[in-house]
N, C-alpha and C positions, 0 to 999 in steps of 0.2 A: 696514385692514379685518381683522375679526377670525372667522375660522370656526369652526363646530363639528368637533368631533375626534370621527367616530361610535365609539359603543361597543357599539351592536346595529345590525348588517346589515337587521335585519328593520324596523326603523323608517326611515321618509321623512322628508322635511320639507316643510312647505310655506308657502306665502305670498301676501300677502293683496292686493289690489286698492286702493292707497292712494288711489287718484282716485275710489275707487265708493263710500270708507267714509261720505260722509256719509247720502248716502240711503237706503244699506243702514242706516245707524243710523235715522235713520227711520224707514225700512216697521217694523224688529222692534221699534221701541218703537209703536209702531200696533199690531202684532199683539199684541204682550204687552200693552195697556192701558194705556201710561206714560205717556199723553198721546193728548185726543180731535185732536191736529192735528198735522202735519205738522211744527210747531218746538215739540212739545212738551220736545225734553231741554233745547233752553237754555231754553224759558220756566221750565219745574220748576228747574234749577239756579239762576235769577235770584231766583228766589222765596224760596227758601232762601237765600241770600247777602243778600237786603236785610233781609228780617226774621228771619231764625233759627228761624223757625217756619213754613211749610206745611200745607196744608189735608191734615187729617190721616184725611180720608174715602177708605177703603182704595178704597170703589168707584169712585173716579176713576181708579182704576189697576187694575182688574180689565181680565181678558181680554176684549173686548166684542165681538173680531172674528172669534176663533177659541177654542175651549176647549182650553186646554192637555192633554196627554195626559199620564196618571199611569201607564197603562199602555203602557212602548217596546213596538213589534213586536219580535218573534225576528226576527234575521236568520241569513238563508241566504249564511253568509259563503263565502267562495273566500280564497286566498293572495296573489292577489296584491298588487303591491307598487308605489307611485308614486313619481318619480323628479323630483329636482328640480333643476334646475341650478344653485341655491344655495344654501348651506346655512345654518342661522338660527345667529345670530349680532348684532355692532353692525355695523354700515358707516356709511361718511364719507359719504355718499349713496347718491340715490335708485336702484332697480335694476330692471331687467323679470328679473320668472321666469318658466322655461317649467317645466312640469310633462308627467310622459309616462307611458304607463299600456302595457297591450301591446295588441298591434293588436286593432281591432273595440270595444274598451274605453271607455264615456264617464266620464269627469272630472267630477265634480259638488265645488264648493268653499265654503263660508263663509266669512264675513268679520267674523261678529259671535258668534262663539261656538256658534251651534246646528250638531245632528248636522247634516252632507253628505248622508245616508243617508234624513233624514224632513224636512230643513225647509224650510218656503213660502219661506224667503231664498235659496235656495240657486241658484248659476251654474253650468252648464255651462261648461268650460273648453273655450275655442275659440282664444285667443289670447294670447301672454304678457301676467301682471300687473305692473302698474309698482308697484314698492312708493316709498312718500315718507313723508315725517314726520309723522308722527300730534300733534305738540307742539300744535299749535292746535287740533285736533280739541274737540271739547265733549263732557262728560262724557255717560255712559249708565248705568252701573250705578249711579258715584258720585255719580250727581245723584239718586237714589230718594232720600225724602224721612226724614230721621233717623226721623220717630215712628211710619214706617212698621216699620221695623226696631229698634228701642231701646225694652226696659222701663226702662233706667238713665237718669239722664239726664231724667227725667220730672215736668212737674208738671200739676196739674188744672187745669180750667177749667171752673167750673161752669155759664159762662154758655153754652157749649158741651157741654156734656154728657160731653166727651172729655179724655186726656191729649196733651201738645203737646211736644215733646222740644227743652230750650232751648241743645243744641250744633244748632249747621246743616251742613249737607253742603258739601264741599271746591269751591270754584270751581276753573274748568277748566282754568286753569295752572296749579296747584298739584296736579292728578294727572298721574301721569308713565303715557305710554301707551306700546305698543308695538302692532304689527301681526300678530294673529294670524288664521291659517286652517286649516280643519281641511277634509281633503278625503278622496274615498273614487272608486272605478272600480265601474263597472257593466257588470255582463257581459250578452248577448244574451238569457241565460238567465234575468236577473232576480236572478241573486246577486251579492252585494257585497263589494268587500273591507273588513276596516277602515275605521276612521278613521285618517288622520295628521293631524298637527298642527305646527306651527311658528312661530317665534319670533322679532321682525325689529324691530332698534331702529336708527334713524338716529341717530347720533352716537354719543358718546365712552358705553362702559360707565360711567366717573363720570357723565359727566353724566345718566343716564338712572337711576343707582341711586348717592346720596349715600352718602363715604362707605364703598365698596365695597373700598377699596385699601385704606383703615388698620384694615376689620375681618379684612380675608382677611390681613393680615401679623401682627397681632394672633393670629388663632388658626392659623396656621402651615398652613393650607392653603384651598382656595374655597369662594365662599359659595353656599348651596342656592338658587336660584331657580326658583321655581315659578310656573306657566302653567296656570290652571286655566280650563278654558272650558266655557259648558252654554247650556243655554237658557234666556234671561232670566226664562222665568216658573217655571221649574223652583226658581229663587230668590224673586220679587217676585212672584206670582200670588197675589190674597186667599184661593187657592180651596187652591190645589197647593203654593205656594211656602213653603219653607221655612227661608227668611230673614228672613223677616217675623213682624209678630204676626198677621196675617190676620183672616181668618171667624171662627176659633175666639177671639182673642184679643175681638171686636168681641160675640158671643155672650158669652163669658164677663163684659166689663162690661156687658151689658145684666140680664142675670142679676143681678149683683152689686148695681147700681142700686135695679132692683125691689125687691130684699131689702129695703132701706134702708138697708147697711151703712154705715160712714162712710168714705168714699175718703178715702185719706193719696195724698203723692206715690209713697212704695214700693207703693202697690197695684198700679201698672203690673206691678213686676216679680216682684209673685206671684200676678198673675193666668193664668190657663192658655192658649197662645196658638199657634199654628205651629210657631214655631221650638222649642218645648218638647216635641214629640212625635218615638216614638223607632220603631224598630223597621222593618222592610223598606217597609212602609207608606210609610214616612218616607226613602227612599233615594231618592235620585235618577242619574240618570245626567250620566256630566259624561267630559272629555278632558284627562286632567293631562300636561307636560310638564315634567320636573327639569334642570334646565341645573345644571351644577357650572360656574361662573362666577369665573378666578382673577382676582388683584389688575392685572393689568396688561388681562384683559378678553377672554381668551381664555376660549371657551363648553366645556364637553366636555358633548356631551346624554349624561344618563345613562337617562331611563325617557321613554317617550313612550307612553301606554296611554289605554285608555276605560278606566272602574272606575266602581265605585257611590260615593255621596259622602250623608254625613248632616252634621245639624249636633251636636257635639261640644260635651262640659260639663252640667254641673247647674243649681246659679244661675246660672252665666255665660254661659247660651245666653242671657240676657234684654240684655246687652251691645250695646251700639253695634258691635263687632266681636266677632264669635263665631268657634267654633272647629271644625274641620272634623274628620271623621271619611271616610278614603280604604278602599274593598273591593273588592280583587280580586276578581273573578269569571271562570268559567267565559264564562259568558252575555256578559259586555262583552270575550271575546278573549283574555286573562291570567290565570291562575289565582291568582300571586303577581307582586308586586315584585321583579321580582328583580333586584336593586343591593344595593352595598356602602355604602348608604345613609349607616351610621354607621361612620367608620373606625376600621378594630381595635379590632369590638365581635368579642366570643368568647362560647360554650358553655361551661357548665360542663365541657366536655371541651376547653376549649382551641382549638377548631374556628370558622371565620370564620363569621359569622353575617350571608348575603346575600340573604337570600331575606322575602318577610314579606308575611303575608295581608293585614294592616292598617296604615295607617297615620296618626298624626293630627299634624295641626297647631292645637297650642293656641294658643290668643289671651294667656295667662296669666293664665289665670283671677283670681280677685283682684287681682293684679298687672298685669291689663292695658295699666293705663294709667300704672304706674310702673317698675321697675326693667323690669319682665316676665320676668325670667329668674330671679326668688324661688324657685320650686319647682324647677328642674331646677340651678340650683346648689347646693342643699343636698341635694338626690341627687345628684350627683356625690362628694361626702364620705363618700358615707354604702354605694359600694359595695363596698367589702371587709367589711360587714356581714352578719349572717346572714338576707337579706330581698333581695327582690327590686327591681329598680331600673329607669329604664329612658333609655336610649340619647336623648343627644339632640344639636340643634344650630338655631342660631339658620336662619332662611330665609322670605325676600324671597316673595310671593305677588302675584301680578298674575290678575287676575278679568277673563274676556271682554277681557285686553289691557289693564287698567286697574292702575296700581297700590293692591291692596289691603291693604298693610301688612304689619307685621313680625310674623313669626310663629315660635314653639317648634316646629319639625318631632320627633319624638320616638315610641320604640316606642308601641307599644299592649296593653295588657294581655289580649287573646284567647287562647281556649284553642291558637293556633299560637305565641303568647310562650311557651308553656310548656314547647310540643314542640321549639321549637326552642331556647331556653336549657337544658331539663334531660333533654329525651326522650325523655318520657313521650308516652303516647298521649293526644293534643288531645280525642278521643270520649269519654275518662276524665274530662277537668280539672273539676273544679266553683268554680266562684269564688261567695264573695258580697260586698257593699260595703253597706259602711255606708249610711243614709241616713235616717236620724229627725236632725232638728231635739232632739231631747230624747235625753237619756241612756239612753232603755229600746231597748227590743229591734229596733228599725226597721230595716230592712237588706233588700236585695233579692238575687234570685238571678242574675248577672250571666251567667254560662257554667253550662252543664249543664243534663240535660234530666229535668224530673220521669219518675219511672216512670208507666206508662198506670195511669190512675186519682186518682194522687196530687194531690192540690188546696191539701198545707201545702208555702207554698214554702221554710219552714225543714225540709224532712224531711230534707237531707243533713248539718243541725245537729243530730239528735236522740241520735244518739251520745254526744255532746259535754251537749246538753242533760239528758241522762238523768243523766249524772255529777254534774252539780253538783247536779240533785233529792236525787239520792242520798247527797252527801257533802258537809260543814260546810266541811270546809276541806282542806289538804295537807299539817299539820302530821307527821301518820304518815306514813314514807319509803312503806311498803307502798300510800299511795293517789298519794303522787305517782310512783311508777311505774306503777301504773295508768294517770293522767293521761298522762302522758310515752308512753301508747304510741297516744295519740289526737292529741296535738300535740306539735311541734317544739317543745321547750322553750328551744331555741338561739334563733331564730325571734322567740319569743317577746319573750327577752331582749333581743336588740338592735334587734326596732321599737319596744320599748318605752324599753328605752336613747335612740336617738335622738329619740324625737319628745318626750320629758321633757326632755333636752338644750337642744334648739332651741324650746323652747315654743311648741307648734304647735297652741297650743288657738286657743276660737274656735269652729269647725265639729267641732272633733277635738274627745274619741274619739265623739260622736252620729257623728258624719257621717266621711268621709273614712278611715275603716277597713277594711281589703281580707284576704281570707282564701282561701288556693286547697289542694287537696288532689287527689290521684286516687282514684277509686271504687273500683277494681281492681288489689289490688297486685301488685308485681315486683319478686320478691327481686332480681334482676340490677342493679337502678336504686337507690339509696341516694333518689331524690328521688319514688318511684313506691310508697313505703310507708305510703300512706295516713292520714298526718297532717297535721294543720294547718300550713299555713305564713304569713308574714304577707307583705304588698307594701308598699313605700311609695310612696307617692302625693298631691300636692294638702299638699303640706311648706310653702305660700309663706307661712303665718304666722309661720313660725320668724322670731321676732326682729325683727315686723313694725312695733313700736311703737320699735326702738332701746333705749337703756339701761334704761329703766325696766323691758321686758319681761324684764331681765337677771337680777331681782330675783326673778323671780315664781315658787313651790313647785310647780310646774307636776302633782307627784303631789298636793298639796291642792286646789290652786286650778284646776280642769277647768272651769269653768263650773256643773257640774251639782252635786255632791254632798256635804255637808262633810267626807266621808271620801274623795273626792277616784277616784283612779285604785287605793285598796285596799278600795274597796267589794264586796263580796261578796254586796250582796243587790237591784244592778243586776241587771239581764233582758241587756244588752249582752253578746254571747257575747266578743267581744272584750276587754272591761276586765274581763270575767271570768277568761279565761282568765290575763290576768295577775294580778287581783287572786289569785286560789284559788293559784297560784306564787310571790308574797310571803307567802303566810301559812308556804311551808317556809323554815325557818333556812336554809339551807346555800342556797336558789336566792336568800333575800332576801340574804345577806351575800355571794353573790358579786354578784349587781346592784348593788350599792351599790360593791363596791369599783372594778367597773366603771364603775361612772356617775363616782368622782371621776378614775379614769384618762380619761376618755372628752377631758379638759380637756387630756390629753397626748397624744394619739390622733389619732383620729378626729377631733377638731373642737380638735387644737392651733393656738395659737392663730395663730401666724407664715407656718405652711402655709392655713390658713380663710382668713387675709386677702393673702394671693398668691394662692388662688383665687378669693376676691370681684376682684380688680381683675384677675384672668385674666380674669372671665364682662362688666364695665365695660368692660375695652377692646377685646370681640370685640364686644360688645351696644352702646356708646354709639356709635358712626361712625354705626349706623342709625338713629338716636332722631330726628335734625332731620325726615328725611322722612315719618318714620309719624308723629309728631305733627301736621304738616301736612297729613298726610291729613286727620287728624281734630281739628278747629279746636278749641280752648282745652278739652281734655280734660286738655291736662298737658303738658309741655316735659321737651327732655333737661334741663335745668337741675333738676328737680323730682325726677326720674327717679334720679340720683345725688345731688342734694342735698336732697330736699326734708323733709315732713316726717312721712310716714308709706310705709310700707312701700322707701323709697329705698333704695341700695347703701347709702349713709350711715345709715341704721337697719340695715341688719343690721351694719354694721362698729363701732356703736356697741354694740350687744349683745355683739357678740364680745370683745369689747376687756373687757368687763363678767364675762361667763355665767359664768367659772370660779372667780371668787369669791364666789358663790351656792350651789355645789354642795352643800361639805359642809353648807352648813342643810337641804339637801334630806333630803341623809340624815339629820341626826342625827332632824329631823322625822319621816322614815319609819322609822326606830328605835323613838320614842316609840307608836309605834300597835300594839306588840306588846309 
């Protein structure tokens, strides 16, 4: 038997009723809509198992019994604190828990993921719960129906009117469950405390998480598991839920139809739908649990909180598996995370870095459903760079107690990344990101807040934009020190260095380009002087196609323009700012001679590929189980061998890239 090692006093644990889960799975698929009967989850699961396709009419899964709420009550919380006589964990067997609150106190418990605090499932706790094996249990969240949730994956059916999603959902042995409960005390008075939450597998840590021993030896310490639980319609409601394509997705083809446009099968996934909507609107309330889980299977809980939870990504929210976005709040209990989430991540002052408003868990965007670890292994290279980076590690996700798959846990780019890597004031930070599909000026304002009145949301580019109106080029030293005191010219240099490097076009430079600054400078702060800097991010093209990409003039050949990335008469503030820095001799010939060092460097080649098969053998132990999650998406075997975006493509690129360079430059020579 294996316990948790607490690391906060102030969290409980708790545990769940394994003889009541079926009918509690029941009633809340009743209430959420998932089914007009009482066996609706295995009928929905069977359905999709025999034919790979399910009746893809959202309103058979609408709320019918209750209407979900978008807006939580405040609560009128107290401290106190519930106590459990076990602590979460695996065990060799079934257990009774008793749970204790302080006298005059009632126990209210779930068993299916919704708050203690508001939901129709909820038990008062009178008597210990026996926890037992959830392995036969039948799916709930994993039986929702693929084309419920998936633009990708998509094709029409015109005799139908609708798209039908031709992966099917995972049958019910082949999702790995655990027993989770989230419980809260109630006082005489009406106020409540918290939620706790807890975490309860029968049998062996291997056998509940494939795999688990040769990734935690692999990467020299335990692997993140996360315990995310909410309310099932807070994800799958066509109205609320924001996992789904819902209301909005069903309105937008109706729309589309009418037009007469011509529906392809990608139309699914650029049509406008639920899970593509952002903003607080779009937050939901959920109960995360972080087990640091070593290779022999010993738990140590690290973070056990309510937080706000959105869905996470660009095009990738339209994915069969999307990616989450975690927010501390005041209002759910926590202001921040506060774990050591990523070990011996530091501040530009050398200082541990434990604390974080935000947190996401990527799907791998592009890379989903192959190597997935594309983007944060080529920022790992890339951070002794003058560019921002960000903190990550592979981690195991389990949804309402279900295994949901393998996920990139990793910083998050908000205005508290900024305060807390360079410490500056977060009320300062302005970010904007790329986001045009086309090379011109498309970009949105991601952190910071227009002055009252302002309605251009490029006004904290006008600085910047004013310049290049004003001035051809940076040929004269006197205007590139002008320029130089509007943008980090370091900065500059080495995001443009590496992502030419790794040819990470594609969406790059339209899309996937990042730019932060402070409004208010501080002489005291070298990082607080009000100029541009650049981020990397959404890197997983580098190298995505293997050798051939190895070839490619990545400064000519962008996608967009036949002068490539030294265009000067783009609108892109970003390829601007490099193009108008190529036009000075002294910044183009040290980029150059940097870019052919970069092949002994930064992306030598012997270190690149002992960190490719570092990120293969902390990432591949987990490949067999999340592919079975999700039926014939893709195989470890593809994942490392296959034939696009695999470890095996980037290592074939690598093996390649540094014998490309010099044409890069003599190429970028001849433009001047």
């Amino acid at each position: 038997m294996c316990k948790v090692k607490r690391l906060h006093k102030t969290e409980s644990r708790k545990y769940m009723n394994a003889r009541k889960i079926l009918c509690l799975m029941a009633a809340v698929l009743m209430l959420s809509g998932c089914s007009k009967g009482a066996d609706g989850s295995q009928a929905s699961s069977k359905a999709v198992e025999s034919s790979g396709k399910a009746d893809s009419s959202v309103s058979d899964y609408d709320n019918t019994t209750t209407e979900p709420e978008t807006d939580k009550p405040e609560f009128d919380l107290n401290d106190s604190v519930i106590g459990f006589s076990q602590e979460s964990g695996f065990y060799d067997s079934g257990f009774s828990l008793e749970l204790t609150a302080n006298e005059g106190e009632k126990i209210y418990y779930t068993t299916d993921g919704t708050d203690p605090r508001t939901s129709a499932t909820r038990e008062e706790y009178t008597a210990p719960i026996e926890i037992k094996d959830r392995s036969n249990d039948p799916n709930v969240v994993s039986a929702v129906p693929t084309e419920m949730i998936s633009g990708n994956f998509n094709e029409f059916s015109f005799g139908e009117g609708d798209f039908w999603c031709n992966k099917k959902a995972p049958s019910d042995n082949v999702v790995d469950k655990c027993t989770v409960i989230r419980a809260s005390s109630e006082k005489s008075d009406g106020s409540v405390s918290k939620s706790f939450s807890g975490s309860f597998y029968i049998g062996s840590a291997e056998e509940h998480i494939k795999g688990l021993k040769e990734s935690c030896e692999a990467a020299g310490h335990d692997l993140a598991v996360m315990n995310i639980t909410m309310d099932y319609g807070d994800l799958f409601d066509s109205k609320i839920g924001i996992y789904v394509k819902g209301d909005i997705f069903n309105k937008a083809l109706e729309d589309y139809k009418s037009g007469g446009e011509s529906i392809e099968n990608e139309t699914a996934r650029q049509l406008d739908a639920n899970y593509k909507q952002r903003g607080k609107e779009w937050e939901r309330n959920c109960h995360i649990e972080l087990n640091e889980i070593s290779a022999e299977g010993n738990v140590t809980n690290a973070l056990s909180q309510d937080c706000g939870i959105r869905i996470q990504g660009n095009y990738s929210r339209s994915d069969l598996q999307k990616g989450f976005r975690l927010y501390a709040r005041k209002k759910y209990g926590e202001k921040k995370f506060n774990y050591e989430v990523f070990e011996g991540l530091k501040n530009a002052s050398n200082e541990t870095i434990d604390s974080f408003k935000t947190l996401t868990l990527r799907a791998g965007g592009n890379c989903a459903f192959t190597a997935k670890f594309n983007d944060t292994y080529w920022q790992s290279l890339m951070t002794e760079l003058d560019g921002s980076t960000k903190a990550s590690r592979p981690c195991v996700v389990y949804l309402n107690g279900e295994y949901w798959g393998l996920y990139v846990l990793e910083e998050d780019y908000s205005d508290n990344y900024f305060e807390s890597h360079y410490g500056v004031n977060k009320d300062d930070v302005v970010v904007y990101k790329g986001d045009a599909e086309s090379y011109q000026s498309g970009y949105k304002l991601d952190e910071g807040k227009l002055p009252e009145g302002e309605t251009d949301e490029g006004y904290f580019f006008k600085e910047l934009t004013d310049f290049f109106a004003s001035h051809k080029d940076l040929s004269a030293q006197a205007d590139y020190e002008e320029f130089s005191k509007l943008v980090d010219t370091d900065s500059v240099r080495d995001y443009f260095l590496a992502e030419v490097w790794i040819n990470n076009k594609w969406d790059w430079p339209g899309k996937n380009w990042s730019m932060w600054k402070v409004q208010n400078t501080d002489s005291s702060n070298e990082y607080a002087d009000g100029k541009w800097r650049f981020m990397f991010y959404d890197v997983e093209f580098g190298g995505v196609s293997g050798e051939g990409d190895a070839w490619t003039n990545t400064m000519k050949e962008d996608n967009y323009k036949p002068k490539g990335l030294l265009d000067t008469d783009t609108k892109n503030p970003a390829v601007l700012s490099f193009a108008y820095l190529m036009s000075n001799k002294d910044f183009r010939n040290d980029f150059n001679d940097r870019l052919l060092k970069m092949s002994e460097g930064t992306f030598e080649k012997e270190k690149a590929l002992d960190r490719l098969a570092e990120f293969e053998s902390i990432y591949s132990p987990l490949y067999e189980q999340f592919f079975a999650r999700y039926p014939d998406t893709g195989s470890a075997e593809e994942a490392l061998h296959g034939g696009y975006a695999s470890s095996d493509c980037i290592r074939a690129f690598i093996n390649k890239r540094d014998k490309s360079i010099q044409s890069i430059v003599d190429w970028t020579n001849s433009q001047f």
